[in-house]
C-alpha positions, 0 to 999 in steps of 0.5 A: 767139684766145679772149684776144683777144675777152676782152680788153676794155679798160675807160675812164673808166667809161663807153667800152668799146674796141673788143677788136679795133681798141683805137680805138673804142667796141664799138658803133661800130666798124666790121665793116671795122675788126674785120677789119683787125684779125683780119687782122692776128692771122692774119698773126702779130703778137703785139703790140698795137702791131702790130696798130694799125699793121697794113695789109693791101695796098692798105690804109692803116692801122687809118684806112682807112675802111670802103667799099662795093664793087658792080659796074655796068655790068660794072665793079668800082665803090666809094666810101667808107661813112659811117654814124652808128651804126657799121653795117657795109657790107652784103655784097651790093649791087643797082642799084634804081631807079623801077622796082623794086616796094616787095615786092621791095625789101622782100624784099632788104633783109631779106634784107640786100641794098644797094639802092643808089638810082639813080632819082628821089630822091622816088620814093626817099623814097617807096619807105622809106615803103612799107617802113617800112609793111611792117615797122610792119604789125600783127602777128596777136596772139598766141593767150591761150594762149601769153601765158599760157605765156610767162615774164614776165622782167624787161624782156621787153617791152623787149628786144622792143621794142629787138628789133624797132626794131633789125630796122627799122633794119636793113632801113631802112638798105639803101636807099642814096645816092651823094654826090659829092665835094662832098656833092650828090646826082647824082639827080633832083629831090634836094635840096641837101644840102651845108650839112646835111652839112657841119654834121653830117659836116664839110667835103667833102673831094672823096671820093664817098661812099655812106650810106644815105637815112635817116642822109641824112634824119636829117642833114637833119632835124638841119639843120633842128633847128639853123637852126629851134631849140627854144623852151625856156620854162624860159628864158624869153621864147621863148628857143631851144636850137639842137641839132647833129646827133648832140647830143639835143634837149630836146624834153623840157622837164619836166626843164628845168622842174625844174632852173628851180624847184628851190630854191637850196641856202644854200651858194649865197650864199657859193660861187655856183659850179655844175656841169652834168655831161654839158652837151649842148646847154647847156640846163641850164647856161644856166637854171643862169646864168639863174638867177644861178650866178656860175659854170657850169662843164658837162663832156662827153665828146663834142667834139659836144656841147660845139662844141653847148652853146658855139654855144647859150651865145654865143647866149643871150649867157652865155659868160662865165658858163659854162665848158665843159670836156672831162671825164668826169664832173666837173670840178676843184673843189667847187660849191654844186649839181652837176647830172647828167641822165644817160641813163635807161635801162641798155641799151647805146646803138648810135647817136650820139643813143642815147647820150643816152637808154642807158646801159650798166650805168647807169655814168654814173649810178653815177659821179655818185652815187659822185664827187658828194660829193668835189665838193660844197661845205658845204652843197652839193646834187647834183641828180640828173634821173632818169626811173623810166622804167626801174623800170617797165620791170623795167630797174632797182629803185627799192632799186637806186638807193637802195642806189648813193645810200646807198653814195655816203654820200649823203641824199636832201634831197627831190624833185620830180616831174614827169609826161611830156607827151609823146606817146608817154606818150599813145599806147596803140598804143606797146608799151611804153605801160604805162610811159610812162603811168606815168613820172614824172621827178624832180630828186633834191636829194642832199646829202653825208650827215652 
């Protein structure tokens, strides 16, 4: 047994599948699919193949999607799972409803109770505010005393941070809402749901389902993104991205600016070809043609993100300007600027949008930096967004990444920095303030050491 929770498979430098199901990334497979599959080895198979074609009665295969069972009205009851960020079905499930005071919902979804909802869908949305208030409740401060006893590990303050916003998930997460098959809510005063769903989640396909109201929200919330947009100035005259659900949002527009005012590189005169590493919403890639790159080419992983940055490139009306591909990391070929905005943090990702901002072990980071030369032409830059967030948080070194940049046989040509302007670098209340006050973002213009 212990050779099968050791055996982690290792793809494409960034995926690590699931050592159990083989068909998922560990942080997003499901508690249901870790079971299926230990139920599987008690039931003798050897094999892998065995394992992924194993079902146990009344289950279809290693695609049976994961359910909530509950009981009302004395009847065994259930409906289909549905979460973004691969949680698993809680183990106990109450009824709630408007009469159900905010402590003692409070006190069950700590104690990891399902509090599925079947009162006034308002009064729903009122009752997580009430909980989220409970949990963001300031807490006693500490005595100096034990500030001073405690270590100062490298970090710290991050994973506590982490800690606690994964203890909030989690408890904001029990507050659950049934769907129809057609994706409507059978509440109250619910709203109409079912073209946010089907924008993010997909076509209804006649199955009740179960999700909890803050993925709900979070679906809504994305719909309302997509319909409304970002208005990016670096695009110029009030041009707007338009993000899916599940594709992060550049709200962040230094990083957009530094892309815009970085200097073009000579080589771009005789092989006006460019790379956008990570594409996601597109929004480099189309400052990128803007600029006047003959030819974008902007790679992902992720069918999200690309359906995203082709929906946004037909928008702006520079399709054939850019091509997108389904790559890890790079695409075919040399370009005269090879753009990467990588996650910024080293820290495992446990939702879809955390993937944007986490990235394990930096291996993304680490993949740039070690392929961008093969795919620079003469001349050619790489240039690199980087936050040093990380540095200031004791995540990473700044002799870290100079070492990966030196190993790579790559030089640093200059930078170009720019601080945050958003909020949380404003907010002393925020944990990790500190750093945020003292972030800066830069593009490193990288160049194939000679």
């Amino acid at each position: 047994m212990c050779g099968l929770f050791s055996f982690l498979i290792l793809t494409r430098a960034r995926s690590v599948l699931c050592p159990f199901c083989l068909t998922a990334s560990v942080s997003f497979c499901t508690y249901e699919a870790r079971s299926l599959c230990l139920a599987g080895y008690s039931a003798g198979l050897a094999r892998w193949s065995d394992f992924l074609n194993y079902a146990p009665p009344g289950r279809n295969g290693m695609n049976a999607q994961p359910e909530l069972v509950w009981t009302e009205n004395n009847e065994v009851r259930s409906r289909r799972w549905r979460t973004d960020h691969g949680s698993a079905t809680p183990k106990k499930v109450v009824l709630a409803d408007d009469t159900m005071s905010a402590d003692t919902a409070f006190r069950l979804a700590c104690e990891g109770t399902g509090l599925l909802w079947r009162g006034d869908f308002q009064n729903a949305r009122q009752l997580l505010q009430a909980l989220a208030r409970r949990i963001d409740k300031p807490k006693k401060p500490r005595s100096k005393k034990s500030d001073a006893m405690a270590p100062a590990l490298p970090g710290a303050a991050f994973h506590t941070h982490r800690q606690a916003q994964a203890h909030r998930s989690r408890v904001l997460n029990q507050l659950l809402i049934e769907l129809e098959g057609d994706d409507s809510i059978p509440l109250r005063r619910a709203p109409d749901v079912r073209q946010a769903c089907a924008q993010a989640l997909g076509p209804a396909d006649g199955q009740p389902s179960v999700m909890s109201l803050r993925s709900l929200q979070g679906v809504i919330g994305a719909f309302e993104w997509r319909k409304n947009g970002v208005e990016v100035p670096a695009l110029g005259e009030a041009l707007r991205i338009h993000p899916h659900y599940g594709v992060f949002s550049p709200v962040r527009g230094e990083y957009v600016a530094l892309v815009a005012k970085a200097p073009w590189p000579a080589a771009m005169k005789t092989h006006s070809v460019a790379f956008d590493i990570g594409v996601g919403t597109g929004v480099l890639s189309a400052v990128l043609a803007r600029r006047g790159a003959a030819k974008v080419v902007g790679t992902d992983m992720s069918d999200r993100a690309l359906a995203c940055a082709k929906d946004n490139l037909q928008r702006l009306g520079l399709q054939n300007q850019v091509q997108l591909e389904a790559a890890d990391l790079f695409p075919i070929g040399q370009a005269a600027v090879v753009v990467c905005n990588p996650p910024w943090l080293p820290a495992r990702p446990t939702s879809l949008l955390d993937q944007a901002v986490y990235d394990e072990g930096s291996q993304m980071l680490k993949g740039f930096l070690a392929g961008l030369s093969t795919h620079l032409c003469t001349g050619g830059e790489g240039w690199l967004i980087l936050s040093d967030l990380a540095e200031h948080l004791g995540l990473r070194t700044r002799e870290e990444l100079m070492g990966w940049i030196d190993a790579a046989g790559l030089t640093v040509l200059g930078r170009i920095d720019a601080k945050p302007v958003h909020g949380k670098a404003q907010d002393a209340t925020d944990p990790l303030h500190a750093a945020r006050a003292a972030e800066v973002t830069s593009l490193w213009r990288l160049a194939v050491r000679g």
